[in-house]
TIRO-2110 file (N, C-alpha, C; in Angstrom, 1 decimal):
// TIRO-2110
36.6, 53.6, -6.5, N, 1, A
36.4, 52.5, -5.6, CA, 1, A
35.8, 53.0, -4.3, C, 1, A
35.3, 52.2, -3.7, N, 2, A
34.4, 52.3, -2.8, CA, 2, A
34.6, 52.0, -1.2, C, 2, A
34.8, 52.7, 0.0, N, 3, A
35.2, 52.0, 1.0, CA, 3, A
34.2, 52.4, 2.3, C, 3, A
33.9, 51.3, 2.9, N, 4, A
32.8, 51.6, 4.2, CA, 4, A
33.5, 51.2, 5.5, C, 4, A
34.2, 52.1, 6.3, N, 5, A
34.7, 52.0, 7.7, CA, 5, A
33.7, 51.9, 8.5, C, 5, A
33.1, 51.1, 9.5, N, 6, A
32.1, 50.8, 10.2, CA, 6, A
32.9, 50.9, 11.7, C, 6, A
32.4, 51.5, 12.6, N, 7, A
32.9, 51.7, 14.3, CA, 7, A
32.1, 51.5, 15.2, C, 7, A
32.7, 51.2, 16.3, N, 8, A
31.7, 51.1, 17.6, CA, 8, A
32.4, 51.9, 18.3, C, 8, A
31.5, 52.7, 19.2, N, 9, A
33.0, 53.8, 19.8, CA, 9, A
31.8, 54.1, 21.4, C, 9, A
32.3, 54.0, 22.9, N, 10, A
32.4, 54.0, 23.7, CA, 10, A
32.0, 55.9, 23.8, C, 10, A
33.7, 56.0, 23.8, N, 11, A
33.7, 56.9, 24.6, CA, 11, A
34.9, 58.2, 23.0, C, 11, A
34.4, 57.8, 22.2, N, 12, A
34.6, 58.7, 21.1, CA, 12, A
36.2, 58.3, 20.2, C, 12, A
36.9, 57.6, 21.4, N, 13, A
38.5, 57.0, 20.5, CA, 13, A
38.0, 56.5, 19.9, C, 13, A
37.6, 55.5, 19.4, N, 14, A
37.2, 54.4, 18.1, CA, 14, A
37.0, 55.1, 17.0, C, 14, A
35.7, 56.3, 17.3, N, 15, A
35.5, 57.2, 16.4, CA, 15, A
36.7, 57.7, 15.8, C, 15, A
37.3, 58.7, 16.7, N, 16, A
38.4, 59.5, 16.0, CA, 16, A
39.2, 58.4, 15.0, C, 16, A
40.0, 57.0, 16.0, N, 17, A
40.7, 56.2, 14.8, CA, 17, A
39.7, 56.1, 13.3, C, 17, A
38.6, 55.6, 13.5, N, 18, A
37.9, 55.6, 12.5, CA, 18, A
38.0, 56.5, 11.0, C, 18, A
37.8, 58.0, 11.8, N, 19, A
37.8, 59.0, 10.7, CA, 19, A
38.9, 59.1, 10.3, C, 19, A
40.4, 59.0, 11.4, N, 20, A
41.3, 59.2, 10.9, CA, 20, A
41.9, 58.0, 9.5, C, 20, A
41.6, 56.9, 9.9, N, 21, A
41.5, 55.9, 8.8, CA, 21, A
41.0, 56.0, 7.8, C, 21, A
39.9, 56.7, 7.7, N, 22, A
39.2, 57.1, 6.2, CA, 22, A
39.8, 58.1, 5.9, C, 22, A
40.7, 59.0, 6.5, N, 23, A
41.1, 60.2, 6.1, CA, 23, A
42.5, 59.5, 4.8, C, 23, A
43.2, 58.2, 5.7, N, 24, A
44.1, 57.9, 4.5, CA, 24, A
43.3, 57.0, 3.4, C, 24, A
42.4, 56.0, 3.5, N, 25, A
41.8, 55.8, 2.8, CA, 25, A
41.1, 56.6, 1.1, C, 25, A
41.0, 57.9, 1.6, N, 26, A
40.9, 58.6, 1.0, CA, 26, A
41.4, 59.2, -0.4, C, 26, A
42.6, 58.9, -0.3, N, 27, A
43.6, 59.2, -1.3, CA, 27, A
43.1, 58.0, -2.7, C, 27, A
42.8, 57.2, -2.1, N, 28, A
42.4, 55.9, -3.4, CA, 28, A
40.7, 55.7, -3.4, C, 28, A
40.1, 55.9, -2.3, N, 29, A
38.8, 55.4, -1.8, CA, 29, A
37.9, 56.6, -1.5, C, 29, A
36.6, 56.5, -2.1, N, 30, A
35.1, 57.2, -2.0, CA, 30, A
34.9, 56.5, -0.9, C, 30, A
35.5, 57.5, 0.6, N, 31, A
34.5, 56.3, 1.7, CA, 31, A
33.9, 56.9, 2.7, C, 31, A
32.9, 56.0, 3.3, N, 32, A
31.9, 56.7, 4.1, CA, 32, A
32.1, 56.1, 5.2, C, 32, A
32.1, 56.6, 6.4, N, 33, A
32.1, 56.3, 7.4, CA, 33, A
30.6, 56.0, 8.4, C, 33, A
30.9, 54.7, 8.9, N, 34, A
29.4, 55.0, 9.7, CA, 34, A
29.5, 54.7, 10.8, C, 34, A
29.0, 54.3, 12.0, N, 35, A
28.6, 53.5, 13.5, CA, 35, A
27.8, 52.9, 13.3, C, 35, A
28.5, 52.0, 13.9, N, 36, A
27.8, 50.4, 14.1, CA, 36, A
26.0, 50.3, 14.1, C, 36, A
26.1, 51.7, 15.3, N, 37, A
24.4, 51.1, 15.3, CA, 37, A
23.4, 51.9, 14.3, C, 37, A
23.9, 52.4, 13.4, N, 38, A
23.4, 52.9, 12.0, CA, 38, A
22.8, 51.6, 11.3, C, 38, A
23.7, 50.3, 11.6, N, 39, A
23.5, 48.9, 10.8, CA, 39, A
24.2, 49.5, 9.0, C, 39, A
24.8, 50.0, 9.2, N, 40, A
25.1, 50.2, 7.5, CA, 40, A
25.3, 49.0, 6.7, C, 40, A
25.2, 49.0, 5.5, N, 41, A
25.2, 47.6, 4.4, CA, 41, A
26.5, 47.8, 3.6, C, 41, A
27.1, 46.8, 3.7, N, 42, A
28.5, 46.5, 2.5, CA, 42, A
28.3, 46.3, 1.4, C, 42, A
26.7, 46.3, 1.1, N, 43, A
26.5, 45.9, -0.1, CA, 43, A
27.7, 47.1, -1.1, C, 43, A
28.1, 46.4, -2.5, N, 44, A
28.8, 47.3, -3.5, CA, 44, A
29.3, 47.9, -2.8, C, 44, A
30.3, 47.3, -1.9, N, 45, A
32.0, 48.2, -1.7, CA, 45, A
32.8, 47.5, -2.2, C, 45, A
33.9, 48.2, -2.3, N, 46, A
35.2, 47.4, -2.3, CA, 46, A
36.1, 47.0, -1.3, C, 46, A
35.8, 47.7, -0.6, N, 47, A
36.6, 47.8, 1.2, CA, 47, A
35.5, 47.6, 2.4, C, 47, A
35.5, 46.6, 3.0, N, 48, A
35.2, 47.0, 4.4, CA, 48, A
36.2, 47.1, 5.7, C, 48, A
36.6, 48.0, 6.4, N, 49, A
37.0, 48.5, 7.6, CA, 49, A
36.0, 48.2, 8.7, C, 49, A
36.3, 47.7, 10.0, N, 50, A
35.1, 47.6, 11.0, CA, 50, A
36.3, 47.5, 12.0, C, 50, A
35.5, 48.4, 13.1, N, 51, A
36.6, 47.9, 14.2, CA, 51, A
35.9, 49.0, 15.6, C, 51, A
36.2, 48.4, 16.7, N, 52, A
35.6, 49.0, 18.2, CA, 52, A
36.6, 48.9, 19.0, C, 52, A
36.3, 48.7, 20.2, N, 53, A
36.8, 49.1, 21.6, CA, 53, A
37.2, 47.6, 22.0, C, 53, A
37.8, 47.5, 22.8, N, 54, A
38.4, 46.0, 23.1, CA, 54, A
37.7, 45.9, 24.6, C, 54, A
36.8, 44.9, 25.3, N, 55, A
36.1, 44.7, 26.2, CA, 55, A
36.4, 43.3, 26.7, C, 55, A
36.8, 43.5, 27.9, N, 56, A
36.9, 41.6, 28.5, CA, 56, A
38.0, 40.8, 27.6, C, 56, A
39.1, 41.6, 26.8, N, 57, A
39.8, 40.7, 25.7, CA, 57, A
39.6, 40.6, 24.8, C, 57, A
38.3, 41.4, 24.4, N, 58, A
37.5, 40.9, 22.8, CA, 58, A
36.5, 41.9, 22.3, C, 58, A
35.8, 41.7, 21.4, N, 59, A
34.9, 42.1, 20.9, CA, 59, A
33.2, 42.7, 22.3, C, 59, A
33.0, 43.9, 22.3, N, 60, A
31.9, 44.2, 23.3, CA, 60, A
30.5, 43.5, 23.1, C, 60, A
30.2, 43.1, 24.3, N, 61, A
29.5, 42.7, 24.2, CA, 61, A
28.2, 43.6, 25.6, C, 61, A
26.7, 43.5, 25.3, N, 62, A
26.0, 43.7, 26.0, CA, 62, A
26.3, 44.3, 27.7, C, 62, A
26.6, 43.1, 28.3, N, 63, A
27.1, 43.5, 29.7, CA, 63, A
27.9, 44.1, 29.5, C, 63, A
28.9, 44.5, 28.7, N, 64, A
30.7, 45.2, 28.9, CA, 64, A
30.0, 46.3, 28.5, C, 64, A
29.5, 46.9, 27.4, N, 65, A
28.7, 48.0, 27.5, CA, 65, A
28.5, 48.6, 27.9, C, 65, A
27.0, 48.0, 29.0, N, 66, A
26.6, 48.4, 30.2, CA, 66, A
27.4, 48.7, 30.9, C, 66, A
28.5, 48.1, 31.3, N, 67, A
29.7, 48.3, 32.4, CA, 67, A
30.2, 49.4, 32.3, C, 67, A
30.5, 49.6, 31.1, N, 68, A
31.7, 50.9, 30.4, CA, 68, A
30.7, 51.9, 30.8, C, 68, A
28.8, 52.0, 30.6, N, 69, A
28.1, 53.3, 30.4, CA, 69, A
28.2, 53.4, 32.5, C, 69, A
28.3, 52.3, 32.9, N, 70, A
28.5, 52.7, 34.4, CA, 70, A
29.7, 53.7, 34.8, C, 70, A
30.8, 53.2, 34.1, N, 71, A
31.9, 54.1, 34.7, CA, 71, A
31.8, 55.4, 34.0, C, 71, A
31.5, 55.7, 33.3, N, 72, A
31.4, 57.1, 32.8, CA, 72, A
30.6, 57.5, 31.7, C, 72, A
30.3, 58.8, 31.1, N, 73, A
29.2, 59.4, 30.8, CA, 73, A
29.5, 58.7, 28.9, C, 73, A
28.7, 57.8, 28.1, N, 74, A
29.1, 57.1, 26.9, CA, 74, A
28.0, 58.0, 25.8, C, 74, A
28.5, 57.8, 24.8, N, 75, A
27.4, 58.3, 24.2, CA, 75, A
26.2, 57.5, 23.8, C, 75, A
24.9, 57.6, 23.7, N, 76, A
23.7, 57.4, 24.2, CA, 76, A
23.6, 55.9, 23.3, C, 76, A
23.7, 56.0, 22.2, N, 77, A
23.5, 55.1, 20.8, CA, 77, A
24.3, 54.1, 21.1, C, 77, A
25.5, 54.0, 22.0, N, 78, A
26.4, 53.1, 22.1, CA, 78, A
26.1, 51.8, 22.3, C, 78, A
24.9, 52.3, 23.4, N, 79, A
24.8, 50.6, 24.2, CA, 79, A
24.1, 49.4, 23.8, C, 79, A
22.9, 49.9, 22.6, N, 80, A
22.3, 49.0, 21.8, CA, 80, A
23.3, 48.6, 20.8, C, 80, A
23.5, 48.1, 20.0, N, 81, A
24.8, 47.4, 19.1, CA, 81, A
25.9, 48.5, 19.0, C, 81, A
26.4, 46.8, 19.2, N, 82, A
28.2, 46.8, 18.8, CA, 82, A
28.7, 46.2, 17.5, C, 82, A
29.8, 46.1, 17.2, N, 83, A
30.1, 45.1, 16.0, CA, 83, A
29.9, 43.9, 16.1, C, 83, A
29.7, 43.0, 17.3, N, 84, A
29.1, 41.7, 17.6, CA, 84, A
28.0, 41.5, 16.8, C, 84, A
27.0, 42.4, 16.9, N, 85, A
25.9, 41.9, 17.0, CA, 85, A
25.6, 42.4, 15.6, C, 85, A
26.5, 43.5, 14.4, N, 86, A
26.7, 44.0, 13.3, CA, 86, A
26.8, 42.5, 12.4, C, 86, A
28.0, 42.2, 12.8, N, 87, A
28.7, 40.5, 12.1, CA, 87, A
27.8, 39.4, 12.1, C, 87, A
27.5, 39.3, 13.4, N, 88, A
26.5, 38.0, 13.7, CA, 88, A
25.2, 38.3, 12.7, C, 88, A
25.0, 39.4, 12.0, N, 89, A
23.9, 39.6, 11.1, CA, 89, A
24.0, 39.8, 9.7, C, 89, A
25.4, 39.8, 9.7, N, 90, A
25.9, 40.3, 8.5, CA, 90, A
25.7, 38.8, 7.7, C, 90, A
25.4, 39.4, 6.2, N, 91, A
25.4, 38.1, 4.9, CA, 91, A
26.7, 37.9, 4.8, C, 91, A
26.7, 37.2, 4.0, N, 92, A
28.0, 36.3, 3.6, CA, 92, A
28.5, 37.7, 2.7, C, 92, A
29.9, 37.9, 2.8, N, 93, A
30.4, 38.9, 1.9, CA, 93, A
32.0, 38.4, 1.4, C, 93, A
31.6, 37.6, 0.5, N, 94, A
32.6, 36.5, -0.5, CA, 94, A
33.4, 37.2, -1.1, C, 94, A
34.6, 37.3, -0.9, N, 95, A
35.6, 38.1, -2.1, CA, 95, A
36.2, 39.8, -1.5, C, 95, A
35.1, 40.1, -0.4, N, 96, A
35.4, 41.5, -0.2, CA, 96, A
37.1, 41.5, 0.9, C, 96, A
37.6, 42.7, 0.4, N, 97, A
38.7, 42.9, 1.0, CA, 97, A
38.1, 43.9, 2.1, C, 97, A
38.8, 43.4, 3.1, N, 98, A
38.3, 43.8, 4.7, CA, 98, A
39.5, 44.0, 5.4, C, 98, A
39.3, 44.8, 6.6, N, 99, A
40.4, 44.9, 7.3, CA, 99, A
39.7, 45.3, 8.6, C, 99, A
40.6, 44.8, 9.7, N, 100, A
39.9, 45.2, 11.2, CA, 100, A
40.8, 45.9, 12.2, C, 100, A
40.4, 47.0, 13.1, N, 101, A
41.5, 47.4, 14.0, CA, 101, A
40.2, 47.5, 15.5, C, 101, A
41.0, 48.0, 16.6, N, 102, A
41.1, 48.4, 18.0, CA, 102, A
41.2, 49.1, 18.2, C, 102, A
40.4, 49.5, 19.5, N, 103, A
41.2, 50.4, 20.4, CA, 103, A
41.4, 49.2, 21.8, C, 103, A
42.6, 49.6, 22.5, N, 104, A
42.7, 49.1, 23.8, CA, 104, A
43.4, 49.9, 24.8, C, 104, A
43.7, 49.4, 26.1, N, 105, A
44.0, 50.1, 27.0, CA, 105, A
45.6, 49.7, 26.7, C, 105, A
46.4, 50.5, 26.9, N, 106, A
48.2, 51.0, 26.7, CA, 106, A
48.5, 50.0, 28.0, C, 106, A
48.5, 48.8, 28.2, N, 107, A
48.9, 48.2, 29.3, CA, 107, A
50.4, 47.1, 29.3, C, 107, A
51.3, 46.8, 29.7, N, 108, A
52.0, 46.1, 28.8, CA, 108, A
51.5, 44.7, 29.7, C, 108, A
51.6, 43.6, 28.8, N, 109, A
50.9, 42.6, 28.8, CA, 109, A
49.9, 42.1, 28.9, C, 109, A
48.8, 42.9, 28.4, N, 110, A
47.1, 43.0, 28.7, CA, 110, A
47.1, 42.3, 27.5, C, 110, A
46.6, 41.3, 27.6, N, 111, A
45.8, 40.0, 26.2, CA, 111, A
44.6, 40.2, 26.0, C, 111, A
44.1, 39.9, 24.6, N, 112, A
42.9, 40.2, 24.2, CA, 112, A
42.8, 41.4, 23.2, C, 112, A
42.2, 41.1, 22.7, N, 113, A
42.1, 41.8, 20.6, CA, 113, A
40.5, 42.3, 20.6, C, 113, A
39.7, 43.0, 20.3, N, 114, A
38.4, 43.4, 19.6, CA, 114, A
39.4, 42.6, 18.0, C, 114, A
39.7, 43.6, 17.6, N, 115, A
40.6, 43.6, 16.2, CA, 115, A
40.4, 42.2, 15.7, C, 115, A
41.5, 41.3, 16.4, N, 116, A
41.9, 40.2, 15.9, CA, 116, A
40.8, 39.0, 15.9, C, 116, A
39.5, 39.2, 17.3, N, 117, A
38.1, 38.7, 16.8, CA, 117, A
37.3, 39.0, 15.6, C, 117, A
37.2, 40.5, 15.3, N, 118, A
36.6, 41.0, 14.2, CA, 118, A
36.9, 40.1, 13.0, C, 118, A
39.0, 40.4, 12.5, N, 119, A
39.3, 39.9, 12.0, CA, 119, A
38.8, 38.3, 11.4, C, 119, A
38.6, 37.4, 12.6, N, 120, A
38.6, 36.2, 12.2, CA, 120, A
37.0, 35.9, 11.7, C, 120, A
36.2, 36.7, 12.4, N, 121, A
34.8, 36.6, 12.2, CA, 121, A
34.6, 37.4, 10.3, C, 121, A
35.1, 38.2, 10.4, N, 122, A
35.3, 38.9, 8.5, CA, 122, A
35.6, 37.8, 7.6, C, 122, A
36.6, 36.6, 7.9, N, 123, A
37.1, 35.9, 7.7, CA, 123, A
35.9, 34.8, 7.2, C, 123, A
35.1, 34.4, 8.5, N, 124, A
34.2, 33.4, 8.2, CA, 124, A
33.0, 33.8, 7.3, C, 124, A
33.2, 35.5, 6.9, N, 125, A
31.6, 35.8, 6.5, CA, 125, A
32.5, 35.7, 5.2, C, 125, A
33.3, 35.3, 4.7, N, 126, A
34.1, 35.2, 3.2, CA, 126, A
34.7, 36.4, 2.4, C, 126, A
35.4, 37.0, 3.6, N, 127, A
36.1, 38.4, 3.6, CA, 127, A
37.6, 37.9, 3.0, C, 127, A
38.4, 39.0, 2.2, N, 128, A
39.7, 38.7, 1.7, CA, 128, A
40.5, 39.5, 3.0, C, 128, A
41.2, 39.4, 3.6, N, 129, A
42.0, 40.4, 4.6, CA, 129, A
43.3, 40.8, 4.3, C, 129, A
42.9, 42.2, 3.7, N, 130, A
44.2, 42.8, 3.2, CA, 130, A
45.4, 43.1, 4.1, C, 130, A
45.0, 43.4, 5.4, N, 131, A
46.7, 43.6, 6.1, CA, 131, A
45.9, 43.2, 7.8, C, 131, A
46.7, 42.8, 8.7, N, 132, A
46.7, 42.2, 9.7, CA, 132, A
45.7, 43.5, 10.3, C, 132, A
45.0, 42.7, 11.4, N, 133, A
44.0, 43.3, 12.5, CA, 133, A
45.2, 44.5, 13.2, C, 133, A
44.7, 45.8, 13.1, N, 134, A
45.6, 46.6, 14.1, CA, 134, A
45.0, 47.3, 15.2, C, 134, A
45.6, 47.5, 16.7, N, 135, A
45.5, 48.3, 17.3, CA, 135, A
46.1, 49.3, 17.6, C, 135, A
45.0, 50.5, 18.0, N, 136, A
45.3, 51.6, 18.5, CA, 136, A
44.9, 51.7, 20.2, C, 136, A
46.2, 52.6, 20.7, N, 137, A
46.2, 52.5, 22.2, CA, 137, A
45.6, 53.8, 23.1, C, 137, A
44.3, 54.1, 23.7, N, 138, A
44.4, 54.8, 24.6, CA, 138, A
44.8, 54.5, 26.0, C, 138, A
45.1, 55.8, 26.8, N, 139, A
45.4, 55.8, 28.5, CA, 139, A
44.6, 55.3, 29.2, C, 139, A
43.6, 54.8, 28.9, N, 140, A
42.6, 54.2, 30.2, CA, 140, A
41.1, 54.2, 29.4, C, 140, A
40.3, 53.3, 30.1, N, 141, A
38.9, 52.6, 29.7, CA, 141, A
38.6, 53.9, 29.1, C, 141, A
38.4, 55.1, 29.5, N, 142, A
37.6, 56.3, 28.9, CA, 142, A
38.4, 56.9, 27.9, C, 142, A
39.7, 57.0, 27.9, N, 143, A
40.7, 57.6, 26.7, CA, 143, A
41.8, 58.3, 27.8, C, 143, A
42.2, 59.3, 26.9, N, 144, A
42.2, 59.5, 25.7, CA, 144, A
43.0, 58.4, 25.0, C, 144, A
43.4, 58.8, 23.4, N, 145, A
44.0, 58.4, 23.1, CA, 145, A
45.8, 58.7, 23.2, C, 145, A
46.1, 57.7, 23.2, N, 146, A
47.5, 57.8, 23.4, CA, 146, A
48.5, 58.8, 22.2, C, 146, A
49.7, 59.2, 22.5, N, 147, A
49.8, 60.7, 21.4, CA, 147, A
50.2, 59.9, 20.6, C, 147, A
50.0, 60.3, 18.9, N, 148, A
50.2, 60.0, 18.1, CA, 148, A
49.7, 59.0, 17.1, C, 148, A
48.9, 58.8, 18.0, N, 149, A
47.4, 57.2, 17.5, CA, 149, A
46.5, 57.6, 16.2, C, 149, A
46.4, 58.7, 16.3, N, 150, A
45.5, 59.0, 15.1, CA, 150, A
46.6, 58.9, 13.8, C, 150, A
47.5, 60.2, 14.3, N, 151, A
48.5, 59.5, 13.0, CA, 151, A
48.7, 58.3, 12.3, C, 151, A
49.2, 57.7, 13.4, N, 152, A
49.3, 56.1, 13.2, CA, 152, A
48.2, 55.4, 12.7, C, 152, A
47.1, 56.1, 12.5, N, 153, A
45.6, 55.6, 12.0, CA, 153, A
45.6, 56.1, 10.3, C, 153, A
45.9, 57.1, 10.8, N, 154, A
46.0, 57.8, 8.9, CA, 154, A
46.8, 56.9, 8.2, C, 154, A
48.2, 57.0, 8.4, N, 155, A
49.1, 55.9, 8.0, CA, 155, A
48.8, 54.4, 7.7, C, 155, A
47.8, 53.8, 8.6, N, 156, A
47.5, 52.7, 8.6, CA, 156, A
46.3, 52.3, 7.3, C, 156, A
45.7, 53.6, 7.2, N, 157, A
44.7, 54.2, 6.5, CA, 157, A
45.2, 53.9, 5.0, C, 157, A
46.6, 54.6, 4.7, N, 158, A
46.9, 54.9, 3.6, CA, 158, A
47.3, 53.5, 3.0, C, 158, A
48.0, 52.9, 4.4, N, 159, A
49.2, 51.5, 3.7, CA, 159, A
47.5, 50.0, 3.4, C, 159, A
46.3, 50.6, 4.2, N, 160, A
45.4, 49.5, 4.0, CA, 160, A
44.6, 49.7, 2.6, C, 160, A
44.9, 51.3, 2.3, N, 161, A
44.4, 51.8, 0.2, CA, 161, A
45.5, 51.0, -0.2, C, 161, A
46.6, 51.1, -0.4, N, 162, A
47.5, 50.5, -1.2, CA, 162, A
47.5, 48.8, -1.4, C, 162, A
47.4, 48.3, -0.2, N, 163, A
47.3, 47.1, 0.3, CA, 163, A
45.5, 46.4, -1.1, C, 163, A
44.7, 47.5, -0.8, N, 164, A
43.1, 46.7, -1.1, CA, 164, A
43.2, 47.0, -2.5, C, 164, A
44.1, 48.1, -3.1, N, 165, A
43.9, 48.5, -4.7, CA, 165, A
45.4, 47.7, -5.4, C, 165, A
46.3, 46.8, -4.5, N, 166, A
47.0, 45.7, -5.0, CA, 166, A
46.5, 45.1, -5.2, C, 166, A
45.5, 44.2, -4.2, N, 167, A
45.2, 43.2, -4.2, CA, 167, A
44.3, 43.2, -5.6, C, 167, A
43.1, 43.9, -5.5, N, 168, A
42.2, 44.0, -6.6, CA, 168, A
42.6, 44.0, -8.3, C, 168, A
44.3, 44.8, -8.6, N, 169, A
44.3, 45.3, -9.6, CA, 169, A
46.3, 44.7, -9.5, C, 169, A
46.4, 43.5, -9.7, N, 170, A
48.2, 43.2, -9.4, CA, 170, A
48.7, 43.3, -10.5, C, 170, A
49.8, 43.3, -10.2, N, 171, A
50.7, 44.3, -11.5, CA, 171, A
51.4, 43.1, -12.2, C, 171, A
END
């Protein structure tokens, strides 16, 4: 089986959760990881994973980009697409089991999801959603990540294989 984790990553946390996610993935899943602004295709997967940075409460958009490459040094590919603008182009993908995560700032009571937008938008392209939108927390707009986050990504990793090779194959 087949799985494509898709990321948008700022300032390189997205990434890491990303890899770390495919690292559990891996135990059930052939999967490749890409960035966003590669445009990769879902065509013939079984799994789509997608997930970025949380901007303004949501999903990044153009100006929050720009904003974030103001406060500090981003990597270069970042600022032309995000997963916004990945989805808004994506085909209809009917039946596929999908799952969405975050990154956000560790703040307690800060509202607002990248994840839980992703999620709903996977949703409308005719995505199956194997386990709830999750976030992962770094210390501040730039990172790092908060201790233990990647773990918590592997794990997340592993329980969303089990979760997409239930669903496909129920006992």
């Amino acid at each position: 089986m087949k799985a494509l984790v898709i990321y948008e990553s700022m300032y390189g946390n997205s990434e890491t959760i990303a890899r770390a996610i495919a690292e559990g993935l891996r135990e059930k899943f052939d999967v490749t990881v890409a960035d966003v602004g590669t445009m990769p295709r879902a065509f013939d997967m079984d799994l789509l994973v997608v997930g970025g940075p949380t901007h303004a409460f949501g999903m990044s958009r153009p100006s929050t980009r720009e904003q974030a490459a103001q406060q500090g040094t981003v990597r270069p590919q970042a600022i032309d697409v995000g997963v916004r603008e990945y989805l808004d182009c994506s085909p209809t993908l009917a039946g596929l089991a999908a799952a969405a995560f975050d990154t956000k700032v560790d703040k307690p009571f800060l509202p607002g999801s990248a994840a839980h937008r992703v999620q709903r938008q996977l949703r409308r392209l005719g995505c199956r959603v194997v386990l709830p939108a999750q976030s992962f927390l770094v210390s501040g707009s730039a990172g790092p990540l908060k201790a233990h986050e990647e773990e918590r990504a592997r794990k997340w990793g592993t329980a969303l294989a089990a979760a997409a090779t239930a669903a496909k194959h129920p006992v």
